[in-house]
N, C-alpha and C positions, 0 to 999 in steps of 0.2 A: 425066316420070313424077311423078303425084301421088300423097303417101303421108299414109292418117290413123291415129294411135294412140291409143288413147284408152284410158288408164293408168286410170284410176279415177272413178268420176262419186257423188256422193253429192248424196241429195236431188231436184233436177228431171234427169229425164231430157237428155241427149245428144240434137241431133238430126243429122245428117248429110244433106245434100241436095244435087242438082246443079239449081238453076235460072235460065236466062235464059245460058248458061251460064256460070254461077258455082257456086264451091262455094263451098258455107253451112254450117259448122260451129257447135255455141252451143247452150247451154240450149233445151231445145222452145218453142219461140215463143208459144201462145197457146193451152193445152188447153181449158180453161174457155170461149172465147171469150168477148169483150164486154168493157166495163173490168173486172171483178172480176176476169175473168182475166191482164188486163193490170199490173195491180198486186199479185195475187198474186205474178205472175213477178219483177218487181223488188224487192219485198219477199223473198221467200225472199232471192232473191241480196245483195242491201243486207245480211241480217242472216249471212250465210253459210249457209242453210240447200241454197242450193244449191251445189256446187263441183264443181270436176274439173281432171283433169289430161291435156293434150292435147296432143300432139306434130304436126305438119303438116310433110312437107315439098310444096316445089313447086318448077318447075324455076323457075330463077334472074329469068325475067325477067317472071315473071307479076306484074301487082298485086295488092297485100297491103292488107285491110284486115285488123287485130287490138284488139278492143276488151276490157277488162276493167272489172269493178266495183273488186272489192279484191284480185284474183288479182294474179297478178308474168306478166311477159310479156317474151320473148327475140324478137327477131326479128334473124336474121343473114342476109347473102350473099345478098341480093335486090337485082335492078338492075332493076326496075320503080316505076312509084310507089306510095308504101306510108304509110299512114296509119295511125297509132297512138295509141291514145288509153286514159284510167284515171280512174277516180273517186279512188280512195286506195290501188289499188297502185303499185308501183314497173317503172319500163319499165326494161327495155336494150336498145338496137340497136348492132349492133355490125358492121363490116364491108360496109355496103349502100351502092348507087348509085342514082343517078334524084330524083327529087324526093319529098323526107320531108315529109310534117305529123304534127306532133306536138304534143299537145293531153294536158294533166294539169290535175286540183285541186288533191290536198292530196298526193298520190303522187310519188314522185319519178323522176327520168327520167336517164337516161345514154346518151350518144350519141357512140360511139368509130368511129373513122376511116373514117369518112362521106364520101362523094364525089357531089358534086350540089348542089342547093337543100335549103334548111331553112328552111321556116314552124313555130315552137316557139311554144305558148300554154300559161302557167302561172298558176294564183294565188296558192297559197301553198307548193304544190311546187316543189323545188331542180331546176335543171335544170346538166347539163353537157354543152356539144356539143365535140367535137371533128372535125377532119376537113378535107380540101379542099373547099372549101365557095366556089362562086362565086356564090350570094345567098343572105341569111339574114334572115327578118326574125324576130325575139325580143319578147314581148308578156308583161309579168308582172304580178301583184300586190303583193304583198309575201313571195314565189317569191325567193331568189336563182339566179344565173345567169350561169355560167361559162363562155366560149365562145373554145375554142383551134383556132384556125386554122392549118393548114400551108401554104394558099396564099393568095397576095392577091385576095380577092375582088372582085368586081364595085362589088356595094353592101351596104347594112348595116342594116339599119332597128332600131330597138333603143328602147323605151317601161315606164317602171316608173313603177308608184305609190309604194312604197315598199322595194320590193326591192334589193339591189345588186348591179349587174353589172360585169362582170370580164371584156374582151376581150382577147384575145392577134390580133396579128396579124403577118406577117413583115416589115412594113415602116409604122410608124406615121407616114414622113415623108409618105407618096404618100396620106394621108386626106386627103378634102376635108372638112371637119366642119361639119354645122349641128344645131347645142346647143341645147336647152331646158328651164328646170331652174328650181324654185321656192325649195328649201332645200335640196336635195340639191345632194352638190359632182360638179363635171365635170372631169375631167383628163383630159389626150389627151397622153401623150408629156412628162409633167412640166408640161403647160402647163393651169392650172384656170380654170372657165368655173362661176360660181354663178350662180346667183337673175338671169341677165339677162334670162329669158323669148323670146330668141330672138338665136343669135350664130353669125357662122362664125366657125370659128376658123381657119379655110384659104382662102382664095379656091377657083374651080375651075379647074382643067385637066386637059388631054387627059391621058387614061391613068393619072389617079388613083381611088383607091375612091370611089365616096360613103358617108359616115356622115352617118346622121340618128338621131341621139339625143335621147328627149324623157323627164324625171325633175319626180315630183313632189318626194318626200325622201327616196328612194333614193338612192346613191354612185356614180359610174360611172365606172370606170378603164379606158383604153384604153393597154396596151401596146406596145411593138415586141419582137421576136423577143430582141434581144441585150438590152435592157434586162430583158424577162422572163426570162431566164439567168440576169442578175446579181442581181435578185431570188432568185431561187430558190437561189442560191450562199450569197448572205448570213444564208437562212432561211427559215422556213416563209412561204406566202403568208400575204397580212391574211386572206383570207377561203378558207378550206378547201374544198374540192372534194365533191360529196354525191353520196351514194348511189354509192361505186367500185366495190362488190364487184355481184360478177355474181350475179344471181336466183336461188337454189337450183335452182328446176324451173319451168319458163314453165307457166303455164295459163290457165283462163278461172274466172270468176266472176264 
């Protein structure tokens, strides 16, 4: 059973539609026609002239697209694939399976015990993913980017320009690591890897993760499970966790 609420809409009309069959929820697409009305419609939106607040449920294994401008958006307890994305608000996904992409600007993102793949793209949005997570690839700008693992995944792809990242995972002996770093420092399990332009720091073998890490002047710290315990025993982490608190009201804008 599919369910829509829609709390409050100010400025561009709501539209509701079933097509192709898909449901389409979202600001009216194009009254004006032609580009004037094309840019009329993301201008309102860009400047807030249009908003609303809108509630969807669907059953659990449908795919979710949810896109916002500068709205806050919740997306929970879906196990299909589901794509999420914001110009400069803030996401939460919380509790979903299946394969996530998630794609922010300047908005920040939070991603709680997550089970599946995760493709995450940021530029200068903080991002934190949690969750069983058996492939992940992480793509940032100068975004940091936190990323705590409860199982040992697959593989790891992980690229910043100048952001820092910050991985947890249960076991940092079983990484096979290949490093790439200009100025920015690499550490994998207390062992640092700078400015070499291209290094493993593991050979490979059977039944380990792959890590492929590549930094312009960003930081990039990879943990193990006991060692990030005794971290957090001793005191706060180096680099703080963004955006924790949950979205007042998910919508669109």
């Amino acid at each position: 059973m599919t369910r829509v609420e829609v709390h409050s809409v100010d400025g561009r009309p709501v539209e509701v539609a079933f097509r192709g069959g898909r449901l389409v929820v979202g600001h009216e697409s194009n009254p004006s026609g032609g580009l004037a009305g094309f840019l009329k419609k993301w201008t309102d939106v860009a400047v807030g002239a249009a908003r609303a607040d809108i509630h969807i449920a669907v059953p659990a294994r449908v795919d979710v697209k949810v896109g916002t401008v500068r709205g806050e958006a919740l997306l929970s307890g879906t196990e299909g694939a589901a794509k999420v994305s914001t110009a400069s608000g803030n996401l939460l996904v919380s509790r979903t399976r299946g394969p996530l992409t998630l794609a922010n600007v300047s908005g920040d993102a939070t991603v709680r015990d997550h089970t599946g793949s995760i493709n995450s793209t940021t530029v200068s949005g903080d991002v934190v993913l949690s969750g069983a997570v058996d492939h992940l690839t992480s793509t940032t700008v100068s975004g940091d980017v936190t990323m705590d693992l409860t199982s040992q995944p697959e593989w790891i792809k992980a690229n910043t320009v100048s952001g820092n990242l910050l991985l947890r995972v249960p076991d940092e002996s079983a990484l096979e690591v290949h490093s790439s770093a200009v100025s920015g420092r690499i550490s994998v399990g207390g062992m640092q890897v700078s400015g070499r332009g291209g290094a493993v720091v593991r050979p490979a073998s059977e039944g380990r993760t792959h890590l492929r890490v590549s930094s312009v002047s960003g930081d990039v710290t990879v943990l193990g499970a006991d060692q990030a315990a005794a971290d957090d025993t001793a005191g706060p982490a180096r680099r703080p966790a963004a955006s924790g608190d949950t979205p007042a009201t998910p919508g669109f804008a």
